[in-house]
C-alpha positions as CSV (number, residue, x, y, z in Angstrom):
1,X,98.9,77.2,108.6
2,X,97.7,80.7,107.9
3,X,99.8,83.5,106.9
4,X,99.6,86.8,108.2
5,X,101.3,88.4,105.2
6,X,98.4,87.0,103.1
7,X,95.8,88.1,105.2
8,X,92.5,89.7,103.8
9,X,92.8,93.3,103.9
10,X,89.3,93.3,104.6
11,X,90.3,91.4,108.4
12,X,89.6,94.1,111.1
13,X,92.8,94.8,113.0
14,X,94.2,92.5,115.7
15,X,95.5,89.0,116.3
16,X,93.1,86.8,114.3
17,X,92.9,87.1,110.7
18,X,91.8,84.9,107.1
19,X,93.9,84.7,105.0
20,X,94.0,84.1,101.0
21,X,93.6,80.3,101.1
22,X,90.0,80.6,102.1
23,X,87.8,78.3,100.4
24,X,84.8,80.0,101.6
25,X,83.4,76.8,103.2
26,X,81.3,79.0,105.2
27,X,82.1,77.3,108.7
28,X,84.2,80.0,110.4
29,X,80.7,82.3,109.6
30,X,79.0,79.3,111.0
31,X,81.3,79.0,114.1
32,X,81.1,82.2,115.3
33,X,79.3,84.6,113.2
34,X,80.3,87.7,115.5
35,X,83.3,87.7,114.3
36,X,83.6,85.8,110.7
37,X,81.6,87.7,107.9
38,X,81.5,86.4,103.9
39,X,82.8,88.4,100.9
40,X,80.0,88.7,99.5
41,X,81.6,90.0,95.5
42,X,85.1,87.8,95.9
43,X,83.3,84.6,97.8
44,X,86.3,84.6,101.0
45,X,86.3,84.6,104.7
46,X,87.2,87.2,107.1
47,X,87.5,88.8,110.6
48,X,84.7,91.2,111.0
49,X,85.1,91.6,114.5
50,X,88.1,90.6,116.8
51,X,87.0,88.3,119.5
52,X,86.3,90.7,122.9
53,X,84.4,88.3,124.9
54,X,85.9,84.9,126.8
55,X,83.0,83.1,124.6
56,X,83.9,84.7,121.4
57,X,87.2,84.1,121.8
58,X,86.3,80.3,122.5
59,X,83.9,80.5,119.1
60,X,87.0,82.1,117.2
61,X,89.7,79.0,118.5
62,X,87.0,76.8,117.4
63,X,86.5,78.2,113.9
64,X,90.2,78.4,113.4
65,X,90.5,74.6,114.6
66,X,87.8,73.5,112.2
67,X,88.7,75.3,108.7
68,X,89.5,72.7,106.6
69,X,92.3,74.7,105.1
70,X,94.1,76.4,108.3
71,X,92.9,79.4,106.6
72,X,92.5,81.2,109.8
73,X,95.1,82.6,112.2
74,X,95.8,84.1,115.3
75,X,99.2,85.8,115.7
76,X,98.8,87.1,119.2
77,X,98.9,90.5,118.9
């Protein structure tokens, strides 16, 4: 399960995030590309772009559900 307290600090503000156990399988940028951008120097995950839309938020849940490390969280906020 991700942890917000070792979230990216690159993640834009608001209730989904990537943490630091990002493998940077890519998928999450597959997923939803919107919202998930690559590091490109340190090779991690994170949120470019909270969700604003009904789709991307469905793109986002589905990212989150498919990391294969729970590297992606939403903390409700």
């Amino acid at each position: 399960m991700a942890e917000k307290s070792q979230s990216w600090k690159e993640n834009k503000p608001g209730k989904m995030f990537v943490d630091q156990s990002c493998i940077a399988c890519d998928a999450c940028v597959l997923t939803a590309p919107k919202n998930f951008s690559m590091h490109e120097e340190d090779g991690h995950a994170f949120v470019s772009r909270q969700p604003e839309t009904p789709e991307e938020e469905a793109l986002c849940k589905e990212a989150m559900e498919g990391c294969p490390v729970e590297a992606i969280g939403n903390d409700g906020e």
